[in-house]
N, C-alpha and C positions, 0 to 999 in steps of 0.2 A: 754728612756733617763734619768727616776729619777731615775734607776736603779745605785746604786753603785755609790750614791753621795757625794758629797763633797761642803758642802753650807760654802765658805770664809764670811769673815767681811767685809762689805762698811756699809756706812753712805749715804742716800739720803734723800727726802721728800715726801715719800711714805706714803698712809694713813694704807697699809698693806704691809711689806716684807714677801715674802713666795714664795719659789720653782715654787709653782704650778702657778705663773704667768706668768709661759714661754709657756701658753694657751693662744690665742685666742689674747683680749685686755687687758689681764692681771686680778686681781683680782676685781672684782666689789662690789663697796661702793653704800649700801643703804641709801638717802636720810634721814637725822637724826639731831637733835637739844640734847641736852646737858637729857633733858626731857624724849626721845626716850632709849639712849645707856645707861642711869641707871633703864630702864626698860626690857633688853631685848631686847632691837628696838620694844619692841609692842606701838601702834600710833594706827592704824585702827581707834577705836569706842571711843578712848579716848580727855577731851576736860580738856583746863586745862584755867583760865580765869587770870592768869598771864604770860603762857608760852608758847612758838614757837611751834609746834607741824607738822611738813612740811612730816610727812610718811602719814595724809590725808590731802588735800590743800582745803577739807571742814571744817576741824576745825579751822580754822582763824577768823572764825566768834563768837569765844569761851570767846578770850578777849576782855573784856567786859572794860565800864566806872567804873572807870577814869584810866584806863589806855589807852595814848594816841598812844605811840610808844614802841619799843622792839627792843632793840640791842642785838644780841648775837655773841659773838665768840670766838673760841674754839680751844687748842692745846692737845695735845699727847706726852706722851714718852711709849714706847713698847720694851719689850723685849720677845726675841722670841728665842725657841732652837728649834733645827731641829733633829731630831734621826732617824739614820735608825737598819735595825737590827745589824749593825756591827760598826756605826759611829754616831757621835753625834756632834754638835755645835752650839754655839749663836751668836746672834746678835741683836744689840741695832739699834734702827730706832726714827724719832722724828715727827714733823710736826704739819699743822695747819689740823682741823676737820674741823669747817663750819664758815661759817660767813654771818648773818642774819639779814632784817630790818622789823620791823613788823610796817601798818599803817592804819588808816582806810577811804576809802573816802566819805562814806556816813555809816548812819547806821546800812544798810543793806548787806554794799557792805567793806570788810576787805582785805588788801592787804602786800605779803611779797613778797622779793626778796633775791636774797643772791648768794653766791660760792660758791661751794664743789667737793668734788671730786668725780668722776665717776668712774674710774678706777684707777691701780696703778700697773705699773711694775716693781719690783724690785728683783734680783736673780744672781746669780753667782756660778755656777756648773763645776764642774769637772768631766769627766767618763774617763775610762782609755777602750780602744778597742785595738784589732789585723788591723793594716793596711796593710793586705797585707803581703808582702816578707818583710815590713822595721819594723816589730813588734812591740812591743805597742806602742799607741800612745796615749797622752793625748787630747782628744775631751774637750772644752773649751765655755759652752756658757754664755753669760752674758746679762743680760738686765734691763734697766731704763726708767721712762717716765710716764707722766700722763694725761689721758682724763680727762679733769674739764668739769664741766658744770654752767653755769648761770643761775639762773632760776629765774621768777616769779611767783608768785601764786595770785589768788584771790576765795573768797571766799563769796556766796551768800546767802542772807536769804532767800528762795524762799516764804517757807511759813512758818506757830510759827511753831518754833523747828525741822525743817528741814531745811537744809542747802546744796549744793554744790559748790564744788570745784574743779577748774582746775590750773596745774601748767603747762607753758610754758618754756621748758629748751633750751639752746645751746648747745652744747656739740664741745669740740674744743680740739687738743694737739697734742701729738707727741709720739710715742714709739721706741727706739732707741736698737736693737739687734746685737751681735757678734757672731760668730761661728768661732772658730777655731780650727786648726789638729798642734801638734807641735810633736817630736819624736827625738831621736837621731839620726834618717836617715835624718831627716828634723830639721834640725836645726833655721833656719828663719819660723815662723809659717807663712800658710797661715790662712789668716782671711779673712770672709764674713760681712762686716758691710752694717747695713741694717735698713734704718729709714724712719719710717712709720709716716705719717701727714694727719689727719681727721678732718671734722667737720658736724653738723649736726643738725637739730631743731628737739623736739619729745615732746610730750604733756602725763600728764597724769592724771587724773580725780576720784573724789571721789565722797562721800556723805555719810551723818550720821544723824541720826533722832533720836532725844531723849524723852525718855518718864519718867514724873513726875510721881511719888508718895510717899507722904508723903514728909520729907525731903532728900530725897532719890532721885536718878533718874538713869535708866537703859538707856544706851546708844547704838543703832548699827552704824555700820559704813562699809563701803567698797568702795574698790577702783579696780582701771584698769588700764593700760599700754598695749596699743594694741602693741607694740615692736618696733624696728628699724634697719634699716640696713644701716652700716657702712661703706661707700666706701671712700678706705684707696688709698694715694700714698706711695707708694715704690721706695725711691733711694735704689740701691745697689752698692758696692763696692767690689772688690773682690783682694787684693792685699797682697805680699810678703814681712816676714817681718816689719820696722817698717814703711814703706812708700813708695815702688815699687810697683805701680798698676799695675794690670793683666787687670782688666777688669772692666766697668763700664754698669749700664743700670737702667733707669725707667722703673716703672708699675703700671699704673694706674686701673690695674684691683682686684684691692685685697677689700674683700669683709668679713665685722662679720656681721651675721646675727641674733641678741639677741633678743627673746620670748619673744612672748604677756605673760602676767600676770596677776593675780585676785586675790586676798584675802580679809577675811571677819574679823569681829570683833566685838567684844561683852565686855561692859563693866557696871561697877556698881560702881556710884560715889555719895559721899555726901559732905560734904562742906572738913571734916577733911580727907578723905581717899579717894584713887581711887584704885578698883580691875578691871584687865585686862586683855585680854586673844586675842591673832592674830591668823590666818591663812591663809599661803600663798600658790598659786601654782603659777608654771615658766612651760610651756610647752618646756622645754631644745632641744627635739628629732625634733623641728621645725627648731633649730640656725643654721648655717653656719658660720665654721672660713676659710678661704683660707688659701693653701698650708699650713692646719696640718691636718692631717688624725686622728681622736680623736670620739671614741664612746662618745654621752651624753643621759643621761637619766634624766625626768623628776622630777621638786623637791619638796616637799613638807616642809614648814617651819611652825614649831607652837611655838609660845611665850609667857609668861605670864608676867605682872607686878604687883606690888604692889607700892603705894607712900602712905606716910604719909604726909601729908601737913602743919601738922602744925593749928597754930590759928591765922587768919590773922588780927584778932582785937587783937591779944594779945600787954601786953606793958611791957613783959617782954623779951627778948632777945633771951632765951634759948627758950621758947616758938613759937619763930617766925621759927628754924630750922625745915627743911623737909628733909625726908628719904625717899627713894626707892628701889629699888630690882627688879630683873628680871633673866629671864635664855630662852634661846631658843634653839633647837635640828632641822636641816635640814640634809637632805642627798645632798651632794654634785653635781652639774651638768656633771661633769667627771668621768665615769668610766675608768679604769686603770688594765690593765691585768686582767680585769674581777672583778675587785674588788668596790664597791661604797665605796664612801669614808665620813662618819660619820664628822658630821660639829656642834659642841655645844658650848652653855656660856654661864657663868654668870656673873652678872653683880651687884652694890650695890655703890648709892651714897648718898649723902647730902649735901643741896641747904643752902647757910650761908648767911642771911640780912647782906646787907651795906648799906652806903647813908639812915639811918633812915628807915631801909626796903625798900624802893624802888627800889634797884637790888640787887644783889646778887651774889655770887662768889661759883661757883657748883663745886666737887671735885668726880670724878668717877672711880670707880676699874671695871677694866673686865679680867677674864681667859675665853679664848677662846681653841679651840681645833679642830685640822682639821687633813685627813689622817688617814693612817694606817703604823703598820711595817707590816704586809702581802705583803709579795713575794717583798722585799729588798724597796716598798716603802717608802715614805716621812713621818712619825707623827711630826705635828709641833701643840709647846705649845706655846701659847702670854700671857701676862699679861701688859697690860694697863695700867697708871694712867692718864686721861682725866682731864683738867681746862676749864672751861667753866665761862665767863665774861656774866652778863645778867645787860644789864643797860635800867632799865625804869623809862619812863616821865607818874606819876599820878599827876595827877591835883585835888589840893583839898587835901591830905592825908598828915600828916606826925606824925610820932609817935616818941613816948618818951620812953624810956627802964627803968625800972627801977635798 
């Protein structure tokens, strides 16, 4: 079907526009703070003792006194061009990233919750086919819609410098698809409209152990996602033109079937820098999508970061800015006429004091890269610009700039 495409301009609230979400539940958004997405999304083994960090729900226990509380939240603007080997187009997309509260109830015991998105369907295709005796016909399909999830997290000192973490999510929404045949034989299109409503509880658990030395300290960390399965309702509609119904029918048996998951993580922090390094696996050849017939193969995701932090006694202004960087390389979980489809980015921000240093206003660039032009597929370029709001309550601190 992305054969011999034609990706039109809409405007929705998608965290990713891209073809390839007319798979399954659409494109899946990894669990990320402002921290995360100008790192590469590596999180695992990293601990930061001013910032959110929700890719392991054991690092919550990182920030530290006097930091009491942590508000983060975060929007996007994305532009995205679509190329195949004969056609090419863009498209501008916007929306919110996350939105996060970080608290602690006891010493030992650190707690966040927040919204984000889990998936994201956003797409609008055109292929042109032979129908038969009435000759080409324009095949038409379009789709919008998002799985959010809710989540809380808490986060355990069990023993000095070992920590665990479990985050409990909702998962709730709606995915909304058309298919339609229109042609000069057929004048009035038939269209199949078809909306899909899920929801769902899933857990998923980390931990990280840090080892001193010097002023130095080496961090691991890892996590888990045993997976979940998706049982979707289905209205369908199936009617002529702009509003003569042919036929109607529910189904309540439609089924995504999304992979346990594990990755590990290794990192090396001192007060002024943090170096980073993730790795993920997704058993893909486990999932089930109903009614799409779609080979997957398993994925392999590796990420690096780097942050500059900054001097957090400093009392000079310029001094208080932090820098990051990151880039990561996965192979895609859809292959496609035989093809795996290459998935990379990179990423590069800087975290600017406000409120006398006590929050901060984060600004992120990302170029991402998915697909192939092999055999008339989909290559789509994004480029990013992320805002990210971080407002925290320190007790006891306030500083002077000079």
């Amino acid at each position: 079907m992305l054969a011999s495409i034609i990706v039109k301009t809409s405007f929705g609230q998608n965290t990713f526009s891209s073809p390839y979400s007319v798979y399954g539940i659409g494109i899946l958004n990894e669990r990320t703070s402002s921290l995360n997405r100008s790192m590469g999304g590596t999180g695992i083994a990293v601990q930061d003792e001013f910032n959110l960090n929700p890719v392991n729900p054991a690092s919550y226990g990182s920030i530290l006194s006097p930091v009491s509380h942590v508000f983060e939240t975060g929007f996007y603007v994305e532009s995205n061009r679509y190329s195949t080997s004969k056609l090419s187009q863009s498209k501008m997309n916007g929306g919110l990233t996350n939105m996060s509260y970080w608290f602690k109830f006891k010493p030992w015991w650190s707690s966040a919750f927040g919204v984000s998105p889990f998936s994201s369907v956003s797409y609008n295709i055109t292929t042109q086919n032979e129908l038969g005796s009435s000759g080409e016909a324009n095949y038409i399909y379009k789709g919008s819609g998002n799985i959010t999830q809710l989540y809380w997290g808490s986060a355990f000192n069990i023993i000095k410098n070992f920590s665990f973490g479990v985050n409990l999510s909702y998962l709730f929404g709606s995915v909304h698809r058309t298919e339609s045949i229109s042609s000069v034989a057929i004048p009035n299109a038939l269209t199949l409209d078809n909306k899909i409503y899920t929801n769902k509880f899933n857990a998923d658990f980390g931990v990280q152990y840090k080892i001193n030395f010097g002023k130095r300290a080496l961090i691991l960390g890892a996590i888990y996602d045993n997976g979940l399965s998706l049982k979707g309702k289905s209205d369908a509609t199936l009617y002529e033109g702009a509003s003569d119904t042919l036929n109607t029918y529910s189904k309540k048996s439609l089924k995504y079937t999304l992979p346990p998951s594990m990755g590990a993580g290794l990192s090396l922090q001192s007060k002024h820098s943090i170096i980073a390094t993730d790795v993920k696996f997704k058993q893909w050849t486990s999932a089930v999508f109903s009614n799409q017939k779609v080979t997957f193969t398993d994925t392999w995701t590796v990420s690096a970061g780097y942050a500059y932090l900054g001097n957090p006694n400093a009392t000079s202004f310029l001094d208080l800015i932090s820098f990051k960087t990151g880039a990561y390389y996965q192979n895609y979980y859809l292959k496609l006429k035989g093809n795996t489809l290459p998935n990379w980015g990179l990423s590069i921000g800087a975290s600017i004091p406000v409120f006398d240093g006590k929050s901060s206003i984060n600004l992120t660039y990302s170029l991402d890269r998915l697909g192939t032009l092999q055999d008339n597929l989909v290559l789509q370029r994004s480029q990013k610009i992320m805002l990210d709001v971080v407002i925290r309550d320190l007790w006891g601190i306030k500083r002077k700039f000079d």
